[in-house]
C-alpha positions as CSV (number, residue, x, y, z in Angstrom):
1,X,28.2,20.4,12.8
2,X,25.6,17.8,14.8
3,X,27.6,15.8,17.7
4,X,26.7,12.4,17.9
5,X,25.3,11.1,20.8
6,X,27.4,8.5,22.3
7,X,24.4,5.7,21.5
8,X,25.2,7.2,17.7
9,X,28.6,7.0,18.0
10,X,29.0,3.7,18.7
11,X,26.6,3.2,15.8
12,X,28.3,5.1,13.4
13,X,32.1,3.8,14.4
14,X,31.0,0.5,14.4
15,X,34.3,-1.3,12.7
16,X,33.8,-5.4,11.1
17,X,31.4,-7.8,11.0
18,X,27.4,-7.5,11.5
19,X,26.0,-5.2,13.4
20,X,22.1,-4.5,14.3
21,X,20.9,-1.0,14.9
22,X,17.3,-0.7,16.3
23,X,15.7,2.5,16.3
24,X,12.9,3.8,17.7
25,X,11.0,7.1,15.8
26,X,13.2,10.0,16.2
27,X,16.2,8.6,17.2
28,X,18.1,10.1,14.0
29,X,18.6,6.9,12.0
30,X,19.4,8.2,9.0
31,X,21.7,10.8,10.3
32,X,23.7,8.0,11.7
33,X,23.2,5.4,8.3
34,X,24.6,8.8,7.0
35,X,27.4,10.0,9.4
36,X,28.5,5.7,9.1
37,X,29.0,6.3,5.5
38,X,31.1,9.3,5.8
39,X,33.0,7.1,8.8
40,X,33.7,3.9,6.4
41,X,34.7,6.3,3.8
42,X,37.0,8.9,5.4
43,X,38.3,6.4,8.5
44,X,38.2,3.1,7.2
45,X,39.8,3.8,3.6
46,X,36.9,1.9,1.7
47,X,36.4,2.7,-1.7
48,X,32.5,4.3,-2.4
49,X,31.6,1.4,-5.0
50,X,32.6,-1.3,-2.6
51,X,29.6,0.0,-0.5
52,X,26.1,-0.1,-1.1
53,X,23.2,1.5,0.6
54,X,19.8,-0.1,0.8
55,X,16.4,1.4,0.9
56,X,13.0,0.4,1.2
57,X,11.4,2.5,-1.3
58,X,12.9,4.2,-4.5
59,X,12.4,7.8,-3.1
60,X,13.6,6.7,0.7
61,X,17.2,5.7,-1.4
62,X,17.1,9.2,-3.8
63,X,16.3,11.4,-0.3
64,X,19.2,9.5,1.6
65,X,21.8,10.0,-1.6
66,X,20.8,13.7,-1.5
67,X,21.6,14.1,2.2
68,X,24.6,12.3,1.8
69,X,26.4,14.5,-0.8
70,X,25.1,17.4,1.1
71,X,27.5,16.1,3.6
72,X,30.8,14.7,1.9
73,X,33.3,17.0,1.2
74,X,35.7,15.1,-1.1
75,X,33.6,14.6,-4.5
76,X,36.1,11.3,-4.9
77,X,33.8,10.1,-2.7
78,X,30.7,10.5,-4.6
79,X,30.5,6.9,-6.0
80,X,28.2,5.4,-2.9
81,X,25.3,2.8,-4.4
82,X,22.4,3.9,-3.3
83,X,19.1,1.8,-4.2
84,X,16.1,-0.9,-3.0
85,X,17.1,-4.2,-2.7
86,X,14.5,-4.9,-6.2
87,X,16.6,-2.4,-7.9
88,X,19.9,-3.7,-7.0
89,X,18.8,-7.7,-8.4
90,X,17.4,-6.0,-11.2
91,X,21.0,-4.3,-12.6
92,X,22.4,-8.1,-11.8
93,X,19.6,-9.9,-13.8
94,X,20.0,-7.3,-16.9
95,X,23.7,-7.6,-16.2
96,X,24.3,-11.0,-16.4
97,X,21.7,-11.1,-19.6
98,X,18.9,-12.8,-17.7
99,X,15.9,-10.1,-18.3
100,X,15.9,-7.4,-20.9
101,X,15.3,-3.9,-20.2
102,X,11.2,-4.3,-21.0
103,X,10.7,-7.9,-19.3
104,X,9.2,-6.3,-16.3
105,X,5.4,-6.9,-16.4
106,X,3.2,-4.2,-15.3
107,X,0.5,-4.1,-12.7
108,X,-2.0,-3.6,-15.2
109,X,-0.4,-6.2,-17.5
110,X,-0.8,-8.5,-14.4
111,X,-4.7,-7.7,-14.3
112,X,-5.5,-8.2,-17.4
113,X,-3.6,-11.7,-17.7
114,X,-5.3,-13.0,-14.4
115,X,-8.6,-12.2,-15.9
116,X,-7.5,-14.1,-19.0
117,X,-6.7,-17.2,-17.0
118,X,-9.6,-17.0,-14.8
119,X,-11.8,-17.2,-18.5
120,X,-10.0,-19.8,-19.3
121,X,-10.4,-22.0,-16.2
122,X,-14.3,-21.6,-16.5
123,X,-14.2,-18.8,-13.7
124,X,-15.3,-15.6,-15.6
125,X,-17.4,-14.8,-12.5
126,X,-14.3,-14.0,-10.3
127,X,-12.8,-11.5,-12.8
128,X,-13.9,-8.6,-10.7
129,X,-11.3,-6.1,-9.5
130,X,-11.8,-6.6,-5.9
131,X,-11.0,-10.8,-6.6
132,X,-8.3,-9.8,-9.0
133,X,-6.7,-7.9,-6.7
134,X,-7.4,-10.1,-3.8
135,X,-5.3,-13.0,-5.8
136,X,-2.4,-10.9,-6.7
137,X,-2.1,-10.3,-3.1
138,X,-2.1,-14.1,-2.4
139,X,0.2,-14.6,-5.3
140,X,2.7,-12.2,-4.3
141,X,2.3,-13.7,-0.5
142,X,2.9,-17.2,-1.6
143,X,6.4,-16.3,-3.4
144,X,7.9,-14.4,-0.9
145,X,7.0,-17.2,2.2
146,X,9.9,-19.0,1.4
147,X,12.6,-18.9,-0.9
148,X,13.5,-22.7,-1.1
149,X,10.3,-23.8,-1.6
150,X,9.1,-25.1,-5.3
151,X,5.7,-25.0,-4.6
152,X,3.7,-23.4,-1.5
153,X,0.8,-24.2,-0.1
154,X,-2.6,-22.0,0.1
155,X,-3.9,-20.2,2.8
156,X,-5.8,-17.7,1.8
157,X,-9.4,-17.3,1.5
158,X,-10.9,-16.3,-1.8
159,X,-14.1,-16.7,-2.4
160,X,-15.1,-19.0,-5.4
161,X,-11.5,-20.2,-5.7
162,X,-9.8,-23.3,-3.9
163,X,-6.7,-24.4,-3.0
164,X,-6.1,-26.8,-6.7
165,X,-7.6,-23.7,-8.9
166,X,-5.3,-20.7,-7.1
167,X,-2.2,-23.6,-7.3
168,X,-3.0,-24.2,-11.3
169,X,-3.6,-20.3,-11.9
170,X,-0.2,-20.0,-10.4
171,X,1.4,-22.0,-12.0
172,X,-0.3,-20.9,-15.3
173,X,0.5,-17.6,-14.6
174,X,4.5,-18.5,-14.2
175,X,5.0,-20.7,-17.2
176,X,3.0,-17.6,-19.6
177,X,5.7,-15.2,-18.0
178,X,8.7,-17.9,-18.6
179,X,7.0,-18.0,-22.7
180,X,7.3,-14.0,-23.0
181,X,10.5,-13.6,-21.2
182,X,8.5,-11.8,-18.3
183,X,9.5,-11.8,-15.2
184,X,7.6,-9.9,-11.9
185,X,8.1,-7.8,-8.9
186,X,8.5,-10.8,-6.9
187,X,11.0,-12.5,-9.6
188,X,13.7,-10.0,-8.8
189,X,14.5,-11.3,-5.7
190,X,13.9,-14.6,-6.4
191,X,15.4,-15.0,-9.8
192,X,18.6,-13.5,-8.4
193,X,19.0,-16.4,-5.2
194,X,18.6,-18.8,-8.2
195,X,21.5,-17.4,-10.2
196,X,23.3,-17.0,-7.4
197,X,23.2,-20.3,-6.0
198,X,23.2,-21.6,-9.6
199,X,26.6,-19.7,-10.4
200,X,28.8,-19.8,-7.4
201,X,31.4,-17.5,-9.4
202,X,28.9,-15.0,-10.2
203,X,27.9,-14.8,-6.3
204,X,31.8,-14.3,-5.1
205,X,31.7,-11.4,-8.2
206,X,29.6,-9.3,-6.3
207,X,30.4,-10.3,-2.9
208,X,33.6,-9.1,-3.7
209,X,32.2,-5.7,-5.7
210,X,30.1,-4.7,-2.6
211,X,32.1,-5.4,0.7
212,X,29.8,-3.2,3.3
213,X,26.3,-3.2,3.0
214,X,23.7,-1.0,5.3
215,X,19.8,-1.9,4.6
216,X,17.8,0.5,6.0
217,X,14.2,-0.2,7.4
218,X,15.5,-3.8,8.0
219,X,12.1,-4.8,9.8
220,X,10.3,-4.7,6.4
221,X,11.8,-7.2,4.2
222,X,10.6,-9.8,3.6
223,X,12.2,-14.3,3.8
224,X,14.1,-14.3,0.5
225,X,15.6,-10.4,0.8
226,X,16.8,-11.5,3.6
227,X,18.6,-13.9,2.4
228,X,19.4,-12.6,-0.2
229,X,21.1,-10.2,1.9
230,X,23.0,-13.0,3.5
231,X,24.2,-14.3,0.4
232,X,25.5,-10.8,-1.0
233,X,27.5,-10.0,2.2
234,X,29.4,-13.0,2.5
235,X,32.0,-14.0,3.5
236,X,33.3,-10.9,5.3
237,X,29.4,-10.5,6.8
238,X,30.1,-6.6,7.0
239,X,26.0,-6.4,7.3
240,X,25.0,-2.9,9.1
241,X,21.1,-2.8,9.3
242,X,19.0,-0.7,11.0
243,X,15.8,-1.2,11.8
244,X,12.7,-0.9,14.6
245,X,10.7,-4.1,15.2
246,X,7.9,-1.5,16.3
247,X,7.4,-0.2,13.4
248,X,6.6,-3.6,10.8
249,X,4.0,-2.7,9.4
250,X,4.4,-4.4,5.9
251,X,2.8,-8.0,7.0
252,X,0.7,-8.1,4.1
253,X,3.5,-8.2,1.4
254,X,5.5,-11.1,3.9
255,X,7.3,-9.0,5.8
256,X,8.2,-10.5,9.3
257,X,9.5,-8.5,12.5
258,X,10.3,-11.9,13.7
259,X,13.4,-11.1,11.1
260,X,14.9,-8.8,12.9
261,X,15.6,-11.9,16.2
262,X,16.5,-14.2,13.8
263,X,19.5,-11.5,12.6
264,X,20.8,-11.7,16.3
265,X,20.3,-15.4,16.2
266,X,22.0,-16.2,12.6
267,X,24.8,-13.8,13.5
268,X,26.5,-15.1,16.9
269,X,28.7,-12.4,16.9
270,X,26.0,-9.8,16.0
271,X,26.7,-6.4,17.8
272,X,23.1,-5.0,18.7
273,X,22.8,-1.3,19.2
274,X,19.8,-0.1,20.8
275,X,19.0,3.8,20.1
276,X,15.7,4.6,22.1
277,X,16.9,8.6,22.4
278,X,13.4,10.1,21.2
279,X,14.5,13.7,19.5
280,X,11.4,14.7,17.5
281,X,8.7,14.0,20.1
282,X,7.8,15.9,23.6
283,X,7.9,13.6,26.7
284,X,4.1,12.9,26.5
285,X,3.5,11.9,23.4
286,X,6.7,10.1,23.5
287,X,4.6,8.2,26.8
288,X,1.7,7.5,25.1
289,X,3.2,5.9,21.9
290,X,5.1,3.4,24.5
291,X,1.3,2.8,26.3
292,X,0.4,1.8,22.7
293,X,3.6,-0.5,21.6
294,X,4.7,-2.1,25.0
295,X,1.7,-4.0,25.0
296,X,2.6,-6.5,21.8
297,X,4.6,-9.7,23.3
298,X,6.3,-10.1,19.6
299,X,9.0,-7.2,20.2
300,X,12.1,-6.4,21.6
301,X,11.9,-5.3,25.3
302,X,13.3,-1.8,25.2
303,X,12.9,1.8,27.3
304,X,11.9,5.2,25.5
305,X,14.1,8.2,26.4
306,X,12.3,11.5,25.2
307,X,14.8,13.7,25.0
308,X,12.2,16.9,24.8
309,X,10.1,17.8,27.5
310,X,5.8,18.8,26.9
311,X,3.6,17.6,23.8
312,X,0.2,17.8,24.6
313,X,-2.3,14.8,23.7
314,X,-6.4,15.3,23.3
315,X,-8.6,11.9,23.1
316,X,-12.4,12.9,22.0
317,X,-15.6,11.5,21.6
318,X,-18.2,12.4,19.1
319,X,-21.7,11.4,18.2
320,X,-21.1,11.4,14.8
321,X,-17.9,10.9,12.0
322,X,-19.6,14.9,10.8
323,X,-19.3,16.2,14.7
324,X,-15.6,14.9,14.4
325,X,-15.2,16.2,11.3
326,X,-16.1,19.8,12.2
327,X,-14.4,19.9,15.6
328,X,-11.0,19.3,13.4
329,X,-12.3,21.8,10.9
330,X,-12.2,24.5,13.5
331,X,-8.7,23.8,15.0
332,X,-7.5,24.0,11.5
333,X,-9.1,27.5,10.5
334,X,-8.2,28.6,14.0
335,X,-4.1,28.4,13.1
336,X,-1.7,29.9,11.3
337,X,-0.9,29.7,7.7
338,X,2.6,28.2,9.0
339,X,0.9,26.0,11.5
340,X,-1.5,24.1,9.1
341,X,1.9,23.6,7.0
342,X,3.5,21.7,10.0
343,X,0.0,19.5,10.7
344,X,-1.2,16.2,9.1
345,X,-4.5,14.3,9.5
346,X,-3.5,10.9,8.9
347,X,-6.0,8.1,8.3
348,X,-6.4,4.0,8.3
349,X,-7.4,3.8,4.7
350,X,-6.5,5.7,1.5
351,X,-10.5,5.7,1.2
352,X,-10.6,7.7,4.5
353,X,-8.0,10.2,3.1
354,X,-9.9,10.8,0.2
355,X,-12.9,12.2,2.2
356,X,-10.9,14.4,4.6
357,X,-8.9,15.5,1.9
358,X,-12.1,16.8,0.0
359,X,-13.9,18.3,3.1
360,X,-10.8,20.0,3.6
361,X,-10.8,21.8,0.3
362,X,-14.2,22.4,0.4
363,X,-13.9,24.6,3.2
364,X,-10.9,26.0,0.9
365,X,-8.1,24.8,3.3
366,X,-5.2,24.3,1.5
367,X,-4.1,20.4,1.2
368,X,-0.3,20.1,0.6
369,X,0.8,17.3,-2.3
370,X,-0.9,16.1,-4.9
371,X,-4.4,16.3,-5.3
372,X,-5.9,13.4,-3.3
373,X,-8.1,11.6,-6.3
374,X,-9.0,8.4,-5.1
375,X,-6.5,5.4,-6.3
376,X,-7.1,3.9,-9.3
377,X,-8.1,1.1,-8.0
378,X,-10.8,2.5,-5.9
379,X,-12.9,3.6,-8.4
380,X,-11.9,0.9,-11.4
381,X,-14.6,-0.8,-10.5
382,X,-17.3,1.7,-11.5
383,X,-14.2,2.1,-15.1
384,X,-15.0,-2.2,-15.2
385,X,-18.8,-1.9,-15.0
386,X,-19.2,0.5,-17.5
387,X,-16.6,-1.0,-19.6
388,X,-18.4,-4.3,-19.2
389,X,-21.4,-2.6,-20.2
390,X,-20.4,-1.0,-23.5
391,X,-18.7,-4.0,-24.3
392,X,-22.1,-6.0,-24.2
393,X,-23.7,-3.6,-26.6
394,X,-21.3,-3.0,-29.2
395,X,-19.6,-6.0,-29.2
396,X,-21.5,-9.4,-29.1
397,X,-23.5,-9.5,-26.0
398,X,-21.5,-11.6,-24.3
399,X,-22.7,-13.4,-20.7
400,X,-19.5,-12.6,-18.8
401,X,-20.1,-8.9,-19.6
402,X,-23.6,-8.6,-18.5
403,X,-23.1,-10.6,-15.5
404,X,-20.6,-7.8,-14.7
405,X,-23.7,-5.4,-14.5
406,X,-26.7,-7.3,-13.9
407,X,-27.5,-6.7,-10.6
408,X,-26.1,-3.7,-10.4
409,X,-29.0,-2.7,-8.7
410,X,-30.2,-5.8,-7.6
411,X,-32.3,-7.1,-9.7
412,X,-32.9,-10.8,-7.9
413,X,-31.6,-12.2,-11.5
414,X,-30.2,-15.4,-10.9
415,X,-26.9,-16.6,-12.9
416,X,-28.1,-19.7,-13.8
417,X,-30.8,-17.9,-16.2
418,X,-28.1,-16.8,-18.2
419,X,-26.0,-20.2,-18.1
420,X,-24.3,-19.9,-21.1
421,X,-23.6,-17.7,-24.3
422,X,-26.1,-17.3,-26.7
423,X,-29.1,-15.6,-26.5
424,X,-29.2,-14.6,-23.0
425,X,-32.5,-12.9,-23.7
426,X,-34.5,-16.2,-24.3
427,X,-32.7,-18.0,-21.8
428,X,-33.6,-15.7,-19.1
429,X,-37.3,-15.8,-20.3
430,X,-37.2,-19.8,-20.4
431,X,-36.1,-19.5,-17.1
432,X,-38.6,-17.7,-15.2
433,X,-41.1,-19.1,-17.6
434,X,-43.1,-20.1,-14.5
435,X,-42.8,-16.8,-13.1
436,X,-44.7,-13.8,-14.5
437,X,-43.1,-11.5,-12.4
438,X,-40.1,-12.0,-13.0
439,X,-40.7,-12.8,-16.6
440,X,-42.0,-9.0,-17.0
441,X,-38.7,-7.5,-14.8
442,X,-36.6,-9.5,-17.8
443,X,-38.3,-8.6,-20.6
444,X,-37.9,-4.7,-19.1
445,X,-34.5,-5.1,-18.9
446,X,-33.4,-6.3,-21.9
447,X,-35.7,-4.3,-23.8
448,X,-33.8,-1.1,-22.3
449,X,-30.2,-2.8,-22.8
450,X,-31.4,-3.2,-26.6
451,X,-33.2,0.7,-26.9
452,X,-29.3,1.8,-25.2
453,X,-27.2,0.2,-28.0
454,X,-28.7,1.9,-30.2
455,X,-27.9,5.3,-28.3
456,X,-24.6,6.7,-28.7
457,X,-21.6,5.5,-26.0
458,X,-21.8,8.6,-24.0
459,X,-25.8,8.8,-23.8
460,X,-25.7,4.8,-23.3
461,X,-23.9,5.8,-19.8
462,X,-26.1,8.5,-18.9
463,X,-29.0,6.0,-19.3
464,X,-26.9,3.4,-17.9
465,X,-27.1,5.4,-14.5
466,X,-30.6,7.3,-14.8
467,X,-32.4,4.8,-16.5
468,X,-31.1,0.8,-15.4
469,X,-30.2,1.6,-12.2
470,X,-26.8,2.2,-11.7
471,X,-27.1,5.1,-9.7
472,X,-29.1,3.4,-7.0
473,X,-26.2,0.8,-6.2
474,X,-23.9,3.6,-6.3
475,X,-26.1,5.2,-3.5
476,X,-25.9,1.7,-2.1
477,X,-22.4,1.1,-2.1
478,X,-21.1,4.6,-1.0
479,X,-20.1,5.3,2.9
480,X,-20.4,8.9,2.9
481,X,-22.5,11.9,0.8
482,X,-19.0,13.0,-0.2
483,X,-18.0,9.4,-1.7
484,X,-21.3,9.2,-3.4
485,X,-20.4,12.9,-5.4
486,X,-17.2,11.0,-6.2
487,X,-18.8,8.4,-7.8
488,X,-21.3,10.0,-9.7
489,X,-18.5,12.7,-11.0
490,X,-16.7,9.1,-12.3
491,X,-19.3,8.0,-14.2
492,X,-19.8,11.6,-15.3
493,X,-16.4,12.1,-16.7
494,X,-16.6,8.7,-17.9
495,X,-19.7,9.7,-20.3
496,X,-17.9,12.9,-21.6
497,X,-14.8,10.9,-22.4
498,X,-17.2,8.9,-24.6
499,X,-18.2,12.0,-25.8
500,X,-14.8,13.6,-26.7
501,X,-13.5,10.4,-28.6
502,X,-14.7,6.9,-29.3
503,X,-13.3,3.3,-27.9
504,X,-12.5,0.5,-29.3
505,X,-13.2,-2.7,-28.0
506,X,-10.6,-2.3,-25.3
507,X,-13.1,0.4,-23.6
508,X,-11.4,-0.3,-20.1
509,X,-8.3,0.5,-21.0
510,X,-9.9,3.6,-23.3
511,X,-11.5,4.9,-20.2
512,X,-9.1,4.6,-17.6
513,X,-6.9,6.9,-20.0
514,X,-9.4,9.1,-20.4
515,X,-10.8,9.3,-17.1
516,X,-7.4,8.9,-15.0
517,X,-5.5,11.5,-17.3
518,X,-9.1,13.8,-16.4
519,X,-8.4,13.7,-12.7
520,X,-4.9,14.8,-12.7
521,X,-4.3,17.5,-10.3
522,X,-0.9,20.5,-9.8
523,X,0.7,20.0,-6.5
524,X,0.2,21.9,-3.8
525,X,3.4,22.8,-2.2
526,X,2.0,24.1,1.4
527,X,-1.0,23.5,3.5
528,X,-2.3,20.3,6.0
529,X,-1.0,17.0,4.9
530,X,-3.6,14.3,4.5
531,X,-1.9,10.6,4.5
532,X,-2.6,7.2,5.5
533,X,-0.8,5.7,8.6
534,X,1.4,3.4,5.8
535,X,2.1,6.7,4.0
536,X,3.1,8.7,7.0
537,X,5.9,6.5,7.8
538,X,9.4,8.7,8.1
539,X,8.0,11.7,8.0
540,X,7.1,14.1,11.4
541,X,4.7,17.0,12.1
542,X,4.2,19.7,15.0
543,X,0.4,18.5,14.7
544,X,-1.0,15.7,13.9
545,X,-5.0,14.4,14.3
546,X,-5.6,10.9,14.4
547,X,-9.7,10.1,13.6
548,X,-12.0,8.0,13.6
549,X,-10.0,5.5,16.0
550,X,-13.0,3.0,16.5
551,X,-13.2,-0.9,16.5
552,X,-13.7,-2.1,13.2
553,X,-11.3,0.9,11.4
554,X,-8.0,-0.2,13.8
555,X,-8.0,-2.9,14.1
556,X,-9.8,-3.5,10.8
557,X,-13.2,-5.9,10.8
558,X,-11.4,-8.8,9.7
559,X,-8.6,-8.8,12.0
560,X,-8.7,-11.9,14.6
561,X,-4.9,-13.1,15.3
562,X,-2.6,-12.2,17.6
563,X,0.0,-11.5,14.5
564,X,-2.4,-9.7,12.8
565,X,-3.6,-7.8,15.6
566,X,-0.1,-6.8,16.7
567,X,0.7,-5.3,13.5
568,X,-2.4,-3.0,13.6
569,X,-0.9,-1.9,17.1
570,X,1.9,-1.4,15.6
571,X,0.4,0.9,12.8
572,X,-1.0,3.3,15.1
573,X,2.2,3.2,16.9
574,X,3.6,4.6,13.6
575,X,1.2,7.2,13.4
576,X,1.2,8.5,17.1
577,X,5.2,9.0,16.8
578,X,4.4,11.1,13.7
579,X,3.6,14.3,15.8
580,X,6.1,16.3,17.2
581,X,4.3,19.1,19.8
582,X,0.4,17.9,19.6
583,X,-1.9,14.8,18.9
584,X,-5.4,14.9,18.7
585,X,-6.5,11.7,19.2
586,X,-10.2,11.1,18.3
587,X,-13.2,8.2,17.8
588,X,-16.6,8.2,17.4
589,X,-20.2,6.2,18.8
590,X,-22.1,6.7,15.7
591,X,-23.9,3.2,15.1
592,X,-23.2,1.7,18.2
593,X,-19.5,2.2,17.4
594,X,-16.8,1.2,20.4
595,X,-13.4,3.2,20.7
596,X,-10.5,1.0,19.7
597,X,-9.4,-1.5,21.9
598,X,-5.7,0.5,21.2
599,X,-6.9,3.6,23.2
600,X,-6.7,2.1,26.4
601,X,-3.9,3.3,28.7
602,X,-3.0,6.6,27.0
603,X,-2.9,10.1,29.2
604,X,-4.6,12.3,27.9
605,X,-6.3,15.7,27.9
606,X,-9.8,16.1,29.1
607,X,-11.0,18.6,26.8
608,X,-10.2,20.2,23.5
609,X,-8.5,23.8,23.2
């Protein structure tokens, strides 16, 4: 059995009261979240439902509950609540009556309502998926800045939308969930600090059910689940977290590593344990990560101890992204079946990962997990425009539909030509009356748009691309040869879905079944892991390559603050303290490209093996 260091120990033996853990990568957190457990349970006499275990993710708490049984010996004991924070509120709210088992609104249901709104409001326009997307993200920020607030105040940027119209889609968007009984992600939390400071009994009820708590990845959550985690472990304050202020990397969805002081300052009599033991990393890669971190001012000063000696670290520079490319293929077909097992390339963007993973296969090295199809929602938008499309010629021609498409190439059509529904044909050739040119490019288009609806669905997209264009903005839009085949192999698959079956006039939703359900891939239980830095998190590899590290990719183009800024340090932080023997750091001066600002201070390597 594993002897606890005496850092652990102290940890795990930890008696009453709160108690803040911070621990860097590999300092065997969950080993001592685990060994605590075992501690309260066999030590301190406390009954397994009186504790609960929190997660960030749903797998994180199913991985941690495995582990743990692995480890108790009396099956009495079994009875542990494991679970995310969101999962927790949401047995109270169905408990207490509050939300029914199907009030949980989906992503997609979230879309589609948003774009009904944003019709409604006059703002058709800004129904694209990017500014969909963009405003759920503001949403979701503005409820979870703070919990006591009634109403918050705007500070995003969307383009087309100001502060009054993002206020009164929010607030539109609330009181048509309140009609239907809905409640969000975001409502969990929230709806649960309103019952319980609503229902004092209610709030001493599970006080009183769960008397230890232990919240793991504590530097992630964000102003009210952290208050709510106040409220549950009250009054006995038996609050263990553990967390790394290094490692917040969650900004974006209002998380805060600022949380993690203001633990130490709300709790006076706070015991803080420092565990800075490094177990997974050698010595120099251990070094480098701390070049990287220990130049953020928003952290906790602390001191790495590697406990391993070696790890070797490479920094290159290429000419070109395909020079980098190829350099990595060649490590990889120069290892071991076992040593492309233990190796992950691990990117900025799931966008990124979606081209490695496909050069890697097409050089038939084997990519462990899923196959890597782009995310939904990075190719919806070719799904929308075609969608958009369709719906203009089988279903009444309507303006918000073809402005969707109608410079797609650009075609220099203003909007204003088509100003309002009717017939958008005559408007647009009253509009450039004065303008033979242009006259002739609309008379073109629309006479194509009319010759495709009388095509069948799945030739209409075939003509769609070949014939009006769409092909040439796809060539436009894509970043690489490879994401250009992707594209062209959605609107493809698209067109034979068509084929296969007909739509009805919800064609989006026809097609991303169709098309989604197309792309579905077995998993692939061995080979090189490709992830995103956000995705890596937790897990470790003997090898790890780290691309395309240039200004502009991390820290991303629009990245300006110090906040901001810090928690792109932090990210690559996360990704360096992946690798356990090797790192191949690498960047690229293709375009006038610069090395990120990130890179500087790290030992290195000179060369390559």
């Amino acid at each position: 059995m594993r002897t606890p260091s005496k850092i652990q120990k102290e940890a795990i033996q930890h008696l009453l009261g709160p108690a803040q853990v911070v621990a860097g990568p590999g300092s065997g957190k969950t080993y001592v979240i685990i060994q605590r457990i075992l501690y309260l349970l066999d030590h301190c006499q406390i009954s397994p439902d009186q504790i609960l275990v929190i997660t960030y993710t749903k797998a994180a708490a199913q991985e941690m509950q495995r582990r743990f049984e692995a480890e108790c010996k009396d099956t009495q004991n079994l009875g542990v609540n494991f679970g995310t924070l969101h999962g927790v509120c949401y047995r109270i709210l169905m408990d207490t009556g509050f939300c029914k088992k199907d009030s949980l609104i989906t992503e997609a249901q979230k879309r589609e309502l948003f774009k009904v709104l944003l019709g409604n409001m006059g703002l058709a326009e800004c129904t694209g998926h990017d500014m969909v997307t963009a405003l759920l993200h503001e949403v979701s920020r503005m409820k979870n800045l703070d919990p006591n607030a009634e109403m918050h105040i705007f500070r995003g940027s969307l383009p087309g939308l100001n502060e009054d119209q993002v206020k009164a889609l929010v607030q539109e968007y609330q009181r048509y969930l309140e009609q239907q009984g809905w409640i969000d992600f975001d409502d969990m939390i929230i709806k649960c600090l309103k019952l319980f400071r609503e229902q004092p009994a209610l709030q001493t009820r599970y006080q009183q059910r769960f008397t230890h708590i232990l919240a793991d990845e504590f530097q992630d959550i964000n102003e009210p689940q952290y208050e709510l985690l106040k409220l549950l472990a009250m009054p006995q304050n038996n609050l263990f977290v553990v967390g790394d202020d290094d490692q917040a990397i969650y900004g974006f969805r209002g998380a805060s590593p600022g949380i993690m002081r203001r633990f130490v300052q709300d709790y006076g009599s706070c015991r803080q344990i420092l565990m800075t033991e490094n177990y997974r990393s050698g010595q120099r890669i251990v070094k480098a990560a701390e070049e990287v971190i220990t130049k953020n001012q928003e952290r906790f000063p602390k001191s790495f101890f590697p406990i391993r000696e070696g790890g070797r670290i490479w920094l290159s520079c290429f000419e070109t992204r395909r020079e980098e490319a190829e350099s990595m293929l060649r490590l990889l077909n120069s290892m071991t079946d076992e040593e492309r097992n233990s190796s992950a390339i691990i990117l900025r963007t799931n966008l990124e990962a979606v081209h490695y993973h496909e050069l890697l296969r097409s050089e038939h090295i084997a990519v462990k997990g899923q196959k890597m199809e782009p995310h939904r929602d990075e190719l919806s938008f070719i799904t929308e425009d075609i969608s958009a499309y369709l719906s203009y010629l089988y279903h009444g021609r309507k303006r918000k539909d073809l402005l969707c498409f109608l410079n797609k190439p650009m075609r220099y059509f203003s909007r204003e030509a088509v100003a309002y529904e009717g017939d958008l044909r005559a408007q647009a050739l009253n509009y450039y009356r004065n303008n033979p040119e242009m006259k002739r490019r609309v008379k073109d288009f629309f006479d194509k748009l009319r010759l495709a609806s009388e095509m069948h669905p799945s030739v209409a997209v075939r003509f769609f691309f070949h014939v009006l264009g769409y092909e040439k903005y796809l060539k436009q839009k894509a970043g690489s040869p490879e994401e250009e085949k992707r594209y062209e192999r959605q609107v493809a698959e698209a067109a034979l879905a068509l084929k296969e079956g007909l739509p009805d006039e919800n064609t989006a939703s026809f097609l991303e079944h169709a098309v989604l359900k197309k792309n579905q891939d077995k998993k692939e239980p061995c080979g090189v892991e490709v992830i995103t830095m956000h995705g890596a998190k937790g897990l470790e590899y003997d090898q790890v390559f780290l691309p395309d590290l240039n200004e502009g990719v991390i820290p991303g183009k629009r990245i300006c603050d110090r906040q901001q800024l810090e928690e792109e340090r932090r990210l690559l932080y996360v990704a360096i303290t992946r690798a356990r023997n090797k790192l191949y750091l690498s960047y690229t001066k293709e375009r006038g490209r610069k090395r990120s600002r990130y890179l500087e201070g790290i030992s290195y390597l000179p060369s390559l093996p």
